[in-house]
N, C-alpha and C positions, 0 to 999 in steps of 0.2 A: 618822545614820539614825534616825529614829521607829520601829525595831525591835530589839528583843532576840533573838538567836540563840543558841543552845543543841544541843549535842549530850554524847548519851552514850550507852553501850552497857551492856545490857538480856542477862540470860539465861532464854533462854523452856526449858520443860518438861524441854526434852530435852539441855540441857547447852548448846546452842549461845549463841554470843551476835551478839546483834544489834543493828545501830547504831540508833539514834534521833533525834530531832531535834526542833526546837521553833523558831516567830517566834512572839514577842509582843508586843504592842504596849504602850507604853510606863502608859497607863491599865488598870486593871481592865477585862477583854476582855467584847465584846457575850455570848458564847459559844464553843464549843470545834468544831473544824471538824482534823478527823482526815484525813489523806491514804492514798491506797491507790494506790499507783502499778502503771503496767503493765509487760505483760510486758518482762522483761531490762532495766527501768528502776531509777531510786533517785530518792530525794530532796532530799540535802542540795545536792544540784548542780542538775540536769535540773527540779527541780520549786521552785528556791528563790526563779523568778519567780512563782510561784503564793504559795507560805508567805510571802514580803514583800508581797508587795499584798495579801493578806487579812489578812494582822496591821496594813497602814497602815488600814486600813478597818474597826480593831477587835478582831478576831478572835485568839484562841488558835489557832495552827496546830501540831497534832503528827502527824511520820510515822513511819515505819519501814520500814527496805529489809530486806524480805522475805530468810528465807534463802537463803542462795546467790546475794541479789541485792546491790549496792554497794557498801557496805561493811560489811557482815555476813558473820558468816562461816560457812561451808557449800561445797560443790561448787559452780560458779559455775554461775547458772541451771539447779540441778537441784531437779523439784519432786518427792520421792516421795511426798505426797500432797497434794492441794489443798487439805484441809481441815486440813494442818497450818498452811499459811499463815492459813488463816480463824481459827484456834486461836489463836496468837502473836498478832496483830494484836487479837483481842478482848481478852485476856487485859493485853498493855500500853493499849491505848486504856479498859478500865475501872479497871485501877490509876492511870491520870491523872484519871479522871472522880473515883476516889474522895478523889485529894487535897481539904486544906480547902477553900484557895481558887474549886477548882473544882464544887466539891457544888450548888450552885444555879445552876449555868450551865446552859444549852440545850446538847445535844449532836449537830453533824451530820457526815455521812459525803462524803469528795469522793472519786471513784472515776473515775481513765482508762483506758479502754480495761480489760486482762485488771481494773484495779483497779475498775473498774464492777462487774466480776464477784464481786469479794472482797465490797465494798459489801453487793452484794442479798442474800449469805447470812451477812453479818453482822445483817441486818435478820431474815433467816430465823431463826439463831441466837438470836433472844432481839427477836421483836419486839417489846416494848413498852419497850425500852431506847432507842431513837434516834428522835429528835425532826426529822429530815429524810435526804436525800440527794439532793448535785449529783454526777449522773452522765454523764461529759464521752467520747463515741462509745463507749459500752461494748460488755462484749464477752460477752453473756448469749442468746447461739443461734450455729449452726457452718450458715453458708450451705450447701444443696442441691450450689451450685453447687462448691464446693472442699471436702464434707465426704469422705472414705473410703471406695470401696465398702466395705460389711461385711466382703467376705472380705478383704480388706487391712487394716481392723480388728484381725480374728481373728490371720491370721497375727504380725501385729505383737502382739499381745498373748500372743500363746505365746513371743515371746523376749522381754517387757519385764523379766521378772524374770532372763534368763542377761546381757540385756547393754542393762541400763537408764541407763546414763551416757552410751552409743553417741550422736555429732551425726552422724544418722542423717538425717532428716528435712532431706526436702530447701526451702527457702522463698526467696522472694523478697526483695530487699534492702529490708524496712521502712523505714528511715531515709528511702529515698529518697522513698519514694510516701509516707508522712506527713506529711513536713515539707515546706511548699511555701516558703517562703523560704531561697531558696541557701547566703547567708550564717549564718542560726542551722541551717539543714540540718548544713553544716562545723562549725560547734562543737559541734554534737550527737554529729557525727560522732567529734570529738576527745576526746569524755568516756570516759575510760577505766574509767570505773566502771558503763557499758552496755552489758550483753552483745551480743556483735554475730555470735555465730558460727552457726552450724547448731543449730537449737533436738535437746536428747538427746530418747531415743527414750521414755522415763517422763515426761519432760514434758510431750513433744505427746500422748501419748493421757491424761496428764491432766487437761489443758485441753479437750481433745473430750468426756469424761465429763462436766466439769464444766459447759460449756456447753449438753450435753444433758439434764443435770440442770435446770437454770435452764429449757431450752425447755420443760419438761412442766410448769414450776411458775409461770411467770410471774404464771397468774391469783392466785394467792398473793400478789403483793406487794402490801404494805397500808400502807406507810410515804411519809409526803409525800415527792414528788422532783421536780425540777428534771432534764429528760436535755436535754442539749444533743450536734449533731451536726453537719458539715460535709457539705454538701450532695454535693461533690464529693470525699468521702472513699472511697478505695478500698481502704481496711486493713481496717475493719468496715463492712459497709453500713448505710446511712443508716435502712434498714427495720430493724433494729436495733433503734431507737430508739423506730419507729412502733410495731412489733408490740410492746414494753413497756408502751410509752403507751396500744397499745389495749385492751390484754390484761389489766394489772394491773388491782386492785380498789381501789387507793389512790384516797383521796376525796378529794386533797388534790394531783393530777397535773399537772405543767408541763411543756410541750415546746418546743424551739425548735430550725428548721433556719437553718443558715447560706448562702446562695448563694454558689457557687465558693468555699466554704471545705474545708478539706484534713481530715484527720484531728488534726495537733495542733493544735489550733484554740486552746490554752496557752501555747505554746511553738515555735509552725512560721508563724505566719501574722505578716503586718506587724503593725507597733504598734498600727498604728490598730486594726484589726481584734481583736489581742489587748486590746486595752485595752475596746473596747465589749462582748468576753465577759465581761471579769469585773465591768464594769456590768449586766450581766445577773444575773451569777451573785450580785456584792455586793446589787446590789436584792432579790433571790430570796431573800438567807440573813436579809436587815434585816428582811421582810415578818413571818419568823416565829420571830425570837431574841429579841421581847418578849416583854409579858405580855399584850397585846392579840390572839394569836394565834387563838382561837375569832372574835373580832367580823371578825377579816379573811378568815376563810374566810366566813364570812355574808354576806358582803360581797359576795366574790367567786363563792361559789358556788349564783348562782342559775338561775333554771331557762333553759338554754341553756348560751353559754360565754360568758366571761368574758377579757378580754384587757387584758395591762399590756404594754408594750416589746415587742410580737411573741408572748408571751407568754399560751399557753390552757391555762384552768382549766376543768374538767370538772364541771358538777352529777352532785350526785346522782343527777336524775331520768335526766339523759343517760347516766351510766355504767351505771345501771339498765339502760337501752335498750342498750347497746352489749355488754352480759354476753351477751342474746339469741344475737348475733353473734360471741361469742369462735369458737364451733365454725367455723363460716365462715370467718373472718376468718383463725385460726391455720394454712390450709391455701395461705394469698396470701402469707405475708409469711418472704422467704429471707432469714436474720439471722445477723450471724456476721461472719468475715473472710471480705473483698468476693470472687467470683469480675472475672476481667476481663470479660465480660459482664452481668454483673450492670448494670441502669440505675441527852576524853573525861574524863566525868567520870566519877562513882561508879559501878558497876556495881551494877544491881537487880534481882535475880531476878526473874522473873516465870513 
């Protein structure tokens, strides 16, 4: 292989330890490209088709499986706060930035699905630290269509602290409606290191907070990104994607939907398919891990849109025009998980 793999396990704040991982490629890396995996997911497995084809194509790849998630250790898929996960993950991903070799690399975020979510409030956390983010169907709004009435809410939040570990919460088989290739569906299936049971009951209203947090803030985001979405994804809806795209302030915004593509558009779809996203995604990271990165948005961002590979950049003057419209616009767009109606080595503290 033209890849270098590495793992070890990391102890964040709170005593826990957490597994980590690494591909590198075998030259001095373009820049550093951090994973954020999703909900009940990990990395050294599930996402090691993503970490080897962005290390053949250059790239430093570092992840880490979230507490309670992979191989880290914790209640399995229990989150008692979302922002401890946002916490751990900053915390290790700038003790890597600070090594030597990596001080003058470009640093960017790749985020699926719940890990789009980690993503955008690692950018919140400290924006002038990340120099991009590819965000792959994420999960930054809780559709209309399958959010909670309030008072179900309520109730459930008056027991989350007697009986917060409870697989309460009742969901539909993810695996299935994700992954549209049968055969990688089955091994998906078979990774024993992916939560697969009844999401607990401090989780799910985690992630409801969390995601409602992100809706009120969107206009906020100011970091260049890349969202990519599968047209025919019924886990997160595709407006997801749109209402980020249209909402954010980032000057520097990329979208692309895929037709009759699924939710794991990484790891669920044929090859061919999987291999033309991450020509997308490789092309999106090369555009701005030089030093050329001001003349390329000049480039690109002139007045109208601008289009490479499917691929639209937003002027100035147009996003200008389209702030007008956020109020409007944020009253159209149901974003979240899809309704069915909806159209080891050393250990290192950290």
């Amino acid at each position: 292989m033209d890849v270098e793999y590495y793992g070890e396990y990391v102890r964040n704040s709170r005593g826990v330890w957490l597994f980590t991982c690494r591909w590198l490629p075998l030259s001095p890396p373009k820049a550093l490209v951090f994973l954020c995996h999703g909900y009940g997911m990990e990395c050294s497995d599930f996402m090691r088709g993503c970490g080897t084809r962005l290390a053949k194509y250059g790239y430093a790849v570092v992840g880490i499986d979230y507490e309670g998630h992979g191989q880290s250790r914790g209640p399995r898929c229990y989150i008692k706060k979302f922002e401890n996960i946002v916490n751990d993950c900053s915390d290790f991903f700038k003790s890597v930035c600070a090594q030597k070799e990596y001080k003058d690399k470009k640093r960017f975020l790749y985020g699926e699905s719940m890990g789009g979510a980690v993503a955008l409030l690692l950018h919140k956390k400290d924006p002038a630290f990340w120099h991009g983010a590819v965000l792959v169907a994420p999960m930054c709004k809780i559709s209309e269509k399958v959010k909670p009435h309030p008072v179900v809410v309520s109730m459930l939040t008056t027991l989350e602290d007697v009986i917060p570990k409870w697989k309460i919460v009742p969901t539909k088989d993810v695996i299935d409606a994700a992954f549209k290739d049968p055969v990688k569906r089955e091994e998906i299936r078979g990774n024993r290191l992916i939560y697969q049971d009844k999401p607990r009951l401090k989780t799910a209203l985690e992630m409801l907070r969390t995601s409602m947090d992100l809706e009120d803030s969107l206009s906020q985001v100011t970091i260049p990104f890349f969202v990519l979405h599968g047209e025919a994804d019924t886990v997160t809806d595709p407006d997801v994607s749109r209402a980020l795209y249209e909402l954010a302030s980032s000057v520097d915004k990329t979208i692309k939907l895929y037709p009759g593509m699924w939710h794991g558009l990484t790891a669920g779809e044929t090859d061919n398919n999987i291999e033309t996203v991450f020509k997308d995604i490789t092309a999106w990271l090369d555009k701005r891990s030089g030093d050329d990165l001001p003349a390329f948005l000049a480039d690109n961002l002139q007045e109208g849109s601008g289009h490479e590979n499917g691929i639209t950049a937003k002027s100035p003057r147009s996003i200008a025009r389209q702030k007008s419209q956020k109020k409007r616009l944020g009253g159209i767009y149901l974003c979240g998980l899809k309704g069915s109606q909806m159209h080891h080595n050393s250990p290192v503290q950290i």
